[in-house]
Every structure is written in structure tokens, then in C-alpha cells.
N, C-alpha and C positions, 0 to 999 in steps of 0.2 A: 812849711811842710809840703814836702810832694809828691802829692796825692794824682793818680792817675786812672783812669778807666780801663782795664784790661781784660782780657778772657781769662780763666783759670790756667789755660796751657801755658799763654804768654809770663803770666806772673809764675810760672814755673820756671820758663827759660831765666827770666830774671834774677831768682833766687838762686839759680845754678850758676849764671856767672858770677854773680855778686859773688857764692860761694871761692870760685875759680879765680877771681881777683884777687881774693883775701887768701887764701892759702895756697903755697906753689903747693902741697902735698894732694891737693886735691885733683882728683882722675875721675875720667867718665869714663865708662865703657860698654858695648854691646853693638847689638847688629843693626847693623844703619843709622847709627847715633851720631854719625861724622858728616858726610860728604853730604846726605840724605838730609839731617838733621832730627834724624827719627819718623816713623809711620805717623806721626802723631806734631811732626815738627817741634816739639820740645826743645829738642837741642840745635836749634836751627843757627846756625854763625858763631857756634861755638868754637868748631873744631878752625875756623880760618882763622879768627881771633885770637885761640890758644894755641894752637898746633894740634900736629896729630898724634905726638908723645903725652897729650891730655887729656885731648876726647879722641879717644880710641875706636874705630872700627874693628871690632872681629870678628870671627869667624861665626857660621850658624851652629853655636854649640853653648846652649844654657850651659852643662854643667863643667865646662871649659871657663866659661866667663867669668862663674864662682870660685870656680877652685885657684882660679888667677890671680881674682882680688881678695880671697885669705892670705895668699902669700903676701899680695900686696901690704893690706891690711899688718900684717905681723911687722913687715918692716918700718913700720912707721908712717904709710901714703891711708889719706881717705879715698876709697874707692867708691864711687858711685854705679850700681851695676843696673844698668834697662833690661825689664826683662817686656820684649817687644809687647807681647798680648798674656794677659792672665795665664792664657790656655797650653801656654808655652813656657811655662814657669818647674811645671813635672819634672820633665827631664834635671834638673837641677834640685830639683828635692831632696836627694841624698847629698849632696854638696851643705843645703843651708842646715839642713838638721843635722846632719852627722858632724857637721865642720864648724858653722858658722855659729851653731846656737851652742855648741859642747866646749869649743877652744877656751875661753876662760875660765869656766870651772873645771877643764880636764888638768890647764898650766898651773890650779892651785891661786888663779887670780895674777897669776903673773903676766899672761899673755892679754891684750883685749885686741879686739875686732872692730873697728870703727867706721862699720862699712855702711851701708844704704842700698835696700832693693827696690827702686822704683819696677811699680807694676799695673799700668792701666788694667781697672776693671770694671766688673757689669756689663750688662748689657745696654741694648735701644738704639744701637746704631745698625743695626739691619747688616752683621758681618755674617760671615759665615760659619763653620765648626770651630770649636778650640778658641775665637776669637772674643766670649762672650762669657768665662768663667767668674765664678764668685768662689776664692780660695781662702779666703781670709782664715776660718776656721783651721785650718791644718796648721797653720802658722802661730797662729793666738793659742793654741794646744800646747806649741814647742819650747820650753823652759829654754830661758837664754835667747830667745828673741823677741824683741819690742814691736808692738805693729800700731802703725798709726791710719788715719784717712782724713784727706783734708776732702772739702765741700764747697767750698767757694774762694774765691783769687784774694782775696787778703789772706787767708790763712794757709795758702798753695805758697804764696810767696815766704811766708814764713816761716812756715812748718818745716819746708826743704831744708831751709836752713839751718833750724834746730835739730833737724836730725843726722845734716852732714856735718854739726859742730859734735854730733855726740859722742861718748867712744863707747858705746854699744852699739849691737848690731841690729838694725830698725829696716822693716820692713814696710814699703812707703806706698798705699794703695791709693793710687788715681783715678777716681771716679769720668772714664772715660768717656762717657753719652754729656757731661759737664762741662767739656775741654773749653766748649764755646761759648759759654756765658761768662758775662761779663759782671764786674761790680769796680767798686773803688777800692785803690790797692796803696797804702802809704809807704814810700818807698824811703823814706828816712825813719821807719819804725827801728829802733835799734835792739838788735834780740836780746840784750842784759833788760828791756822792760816790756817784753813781749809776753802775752797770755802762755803760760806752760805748755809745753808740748801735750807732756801724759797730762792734761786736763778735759773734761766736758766743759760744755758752754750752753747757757739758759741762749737759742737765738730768738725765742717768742714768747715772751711771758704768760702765763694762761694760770686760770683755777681750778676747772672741770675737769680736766684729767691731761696727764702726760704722756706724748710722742716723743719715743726715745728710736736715733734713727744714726746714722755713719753714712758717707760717702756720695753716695748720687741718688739717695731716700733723704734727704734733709731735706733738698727743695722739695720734694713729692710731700712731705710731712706739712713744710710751712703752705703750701699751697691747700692741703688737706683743712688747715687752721683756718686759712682766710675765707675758704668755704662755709665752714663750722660758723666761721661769726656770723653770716648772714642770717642763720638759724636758730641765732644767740646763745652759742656754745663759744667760751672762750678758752683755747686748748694753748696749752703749754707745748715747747718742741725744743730737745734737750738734743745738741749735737753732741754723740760722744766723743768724735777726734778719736779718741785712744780706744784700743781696743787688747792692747796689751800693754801695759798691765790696764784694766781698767779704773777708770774713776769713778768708781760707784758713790762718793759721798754726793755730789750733786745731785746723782741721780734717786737718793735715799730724802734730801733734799725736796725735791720737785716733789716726789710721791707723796708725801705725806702731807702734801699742802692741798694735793688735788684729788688723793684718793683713788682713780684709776691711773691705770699705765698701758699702752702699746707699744710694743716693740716693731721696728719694722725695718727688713733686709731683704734684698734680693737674694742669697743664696738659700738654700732651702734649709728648713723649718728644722730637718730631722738633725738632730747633734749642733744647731748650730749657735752662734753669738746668743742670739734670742731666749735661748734655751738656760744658758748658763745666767742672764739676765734676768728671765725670768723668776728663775728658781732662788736668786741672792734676794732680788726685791719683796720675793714672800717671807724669805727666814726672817731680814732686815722691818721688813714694815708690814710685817701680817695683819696689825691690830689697827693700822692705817689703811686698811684696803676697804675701798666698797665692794670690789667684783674682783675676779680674779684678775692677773695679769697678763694679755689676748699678743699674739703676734699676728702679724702678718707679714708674708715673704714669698720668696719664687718655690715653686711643687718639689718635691723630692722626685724627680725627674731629670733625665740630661737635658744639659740647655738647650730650647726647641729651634726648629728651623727660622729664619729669621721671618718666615711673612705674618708669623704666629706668637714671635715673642712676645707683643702687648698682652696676648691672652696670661701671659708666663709672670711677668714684673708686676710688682705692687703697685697699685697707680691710687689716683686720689678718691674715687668710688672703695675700691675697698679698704683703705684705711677707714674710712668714712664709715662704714658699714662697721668695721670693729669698736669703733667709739660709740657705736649706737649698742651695739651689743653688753658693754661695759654698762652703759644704764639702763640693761633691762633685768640688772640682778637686785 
């Protein structure tokens, strides 16, 4: 077995060539994903290794990118599209909603889109405007597209790859402030016996109550847990990975065993993940609840200036704080 220690970026690069080996259909494309290797070095010796007819440089035009790799996508190629920073993803909106999430049930099923939108997001990297977005919501809303968030480099590594094998069109959120940590990554995992894509994952077993968390809040969550034990709270921390469709039976699961639930996201509270979360776990397990079920997430605010954002992100003090509030009903 070979098993290796990576960062979560690296076992991305990895998945994406492995991808790029195995299928000549498969294309990357976007701005600075070639020469550059990305803002983010992702695709870093891609483009020397494949050519430049596969990892593509183009132009600075989100909704050019899209509208490129539909076409793409209809002929037959998997396209991988980078959309450099969350914040920069807008432009391109009317492209994935009108095009990318409608072409299969507009063609009667005849047509699919087998595309992939890689999209660094969150915040805690001290960027500047636009560079700090939490979109997830507007996407997870859109009938006809899949959204997923990996959390840590074994599942970076293979998650890409589940999603560039898919032929639906999957929206692929990269917990950016994440890129650099590291964990062990099994590089002869073979995706026919890999954890489901559209599945949660129990990463901390617990009985006191459940943290239900995606993307660059999973370690904020389990680090929240290892807290709690000191104080002899043993807290459960349920990664959702999927966020479209979601998997609520694990998370119906956990609830009911532990009785309270937190939700917790960086993007803000008002409409969001949390919210439709929330509201399933109370129809699903109302008569399993102690208290109600509490989120915590970034303010219904635009994302702040960066010397300010820790005040902005959910960190392990206030998760903490919401666990304590669950047992004081």
C-alpha cells in the first residue's frame, strides 16, 4: 500500500493527474492553471507533463470558461473548470445555472455534462475583497448540480476523482485556508472501493451531542471535540462531504443517538446550508431532540476586511459556547 503524507493541495494535484493519465478526454482549464500552475499551485507540472491542449490557460473570463467547457462537455471531453477564488465565480453564474445545471433535463436526458467546477473557498487567509466568498448555497439551491467539499488530503485525493469520473455536473469546493495541512493520503486506494462520493462521514465518534460541519469547519469542529473532552463532553463530528444532494441518513443517525445537534459553516446563517439542516433534523428526529438544533456561522454580513475576519469565522470558542447552550434546555 502507498500510503504517503501530503497537504490537501498536493493530493489534489495528484488526483488530477492520476485523473489526466487515465483519460485522454480529460481537460483542465482556467486562469493561470497552466504555466503558473494555479494561485494555489494545484495544477502545478500539469500542463508540462500533459501539454497545453489539456491543461489550458485561458483567458480572464469565468463565464467564457463555462460556456467552453459545455461545449466541451456535450462532445464527449471531461472538463475540469478552476474558478481561481470563490469571489470570482459570479460572473459565471448564468453559464452554470442556466446551462450547466438545465442541459440534461432541457435534452429529455439525452444530453449529460460531465464537467467539474473546482472552487477554492472560505476564508482565514488574510486575502483581500472577492477572495474570501462562501457560495456554496446558490449552487446547492440549483436543481441539476451536485456539490460536494472535501476536508482533508485523503479525501482531496479522491473525491477529485469521483467527481471527474462522474457524468453529472459537480461542483467541487476547496476549503482554501486547508490547502496546507497535511495528513496520510493512500495512493493505491482504487475508486470502485472508495467511501461514496454523495456520502457523510462519522470523523469523531461522540454521544453528547453532534457537530455537523463541510469544508474548512471540520477541523474547527474536531478540534472543538478534543476541547470538550477535557471537560468530559464526548462530541460526535459528522463531515458532510456532500452538500448536494445531501445525506441526511447518517446525519439522522448521529442525532438520535446523541440528542443535540450543531450545525456549523462559514457562510452566513441567513438562507443558508444550516438552515435547511436544521429544519430536516427537526421534522426527521423531533422526538430525539433534547434542545433545539443551534448553528453557528459567519454574520449575515459581506465578508470583512481581512485584519478582522477571525472576529467573522466560526472558531473553537464559539462552537463551544453553542454546545454549552444545547444543555442548558
Amino acid at each position: 500500500m502507498a500510503t504517503e503524507t501530503l497537504t490537501l493541495g498536493k493530493a489534489l494535484n495528484v488526483g488530477l493527474r492520476k485523473a489526466l493519465e487515465n483519460d485522454p478526454k480529460v481537460v483542465i482549464m482556467g486562469e493561470d492553471v497552466g504555466k503558473l500552475g494555479g494561485v494555489f499551485r494545484i495544477t502545478d507540472g500539469l500542463q508540462k507533463d500533459f501539454g497545453d491542449q489539456r491543461v489550458i490557460d485561458t483567458p480572464l473570463a469565468e463565464s467564457g470558461i463555462i460556456g467552453t467547457a459545455v461545449g466541451l462537455a456535450i462532445r464527449g471531453y471531461r472538463p475540469i473548470c478552476e474558478i481561481q477564488f470563490d469571489g470570482f465565480v459570479y460572473p459565471a453564474y448564468d453559464q452554470i445555472v442556466s446551462q450547466v445545471a438545465k442541459m440534461h433535463y432541457r435534452s429529455g436526458g439525452k444530453l449529460r455534462i460531465p464537467m467539474v467546477i473546482r472552487i477554492p473557498f472560505g476564508g482565514g487567509i488574510g486575502a483581500v475583497e472577492h477572495h474570501s466568498e462562501s457560495p456554496e448555497a446558490y449552487f446547492a439551491h440549483t436543481a441539476g448540480l451536485k456539490v460536494v467539499s472535501c476536508a482533508n488530503p485523503q479525501d482531496a485525493y479522491v473525491m477529485i476523482q469521483q467527481a471527474i469520473a462522474s457524468d453529472d455536473p459537480i461542483v467541487f469546493l476547496e476549503p482554501k485556508r486547508r490547502y496546507w495541512e497535511k495528513g496520510q493520503v493512500d495512493l493505491d486506494a482504487p475508486l470502485s472501493e472508495a467511501y461514496p462520493l454523495h456520502s457523510a462521514r462519522v470523523v469523531r465518534p461522540g454521544t453528547d451531542a453532534t457537530l455537523l460541519a463541510y469544508g474548512p469547519m471540520v477541523r474547527t469542529c474536531l478540534d472543538a471535540a478534543t476541547a470538550a473532552a477535557e471537560d468530559g463532553r464526548n462530541l460526535e463530528v459528522v463531515d458532510l462531504r456532500t452538500l448536494s444532494p445531501l445525506d441526511l441518513g447518517a446525519v439522522y443517525e448521529s442525532v438520535r443517538r446523541t440528542g443535540r445537534a450543531v450545525v456549523v459553516h462559514e457562510a452566513p446563517s441567513n438562507v443558508g446550508l444550516g438552515a435547511e439542516i436544521a429544519a430536516r433534523i427537526t421534522e426527521e428526529c423531533f422526538y430525539s431532540l433534547e434542545s433545539p438544533v443551534l448553528r453557528v456561522t459567519g454574520f449575515d454580513t459581506p465578508y470583512p476586511a481581512a485584519r478582522v475576519e477571525e472576529e467573522y469565522l466560526p472558531d473553537l470558542d464559539r462552537v463551544l459556547d453553542a454546545v454549552d447552550r444545547t444543555f442548558g434546555w
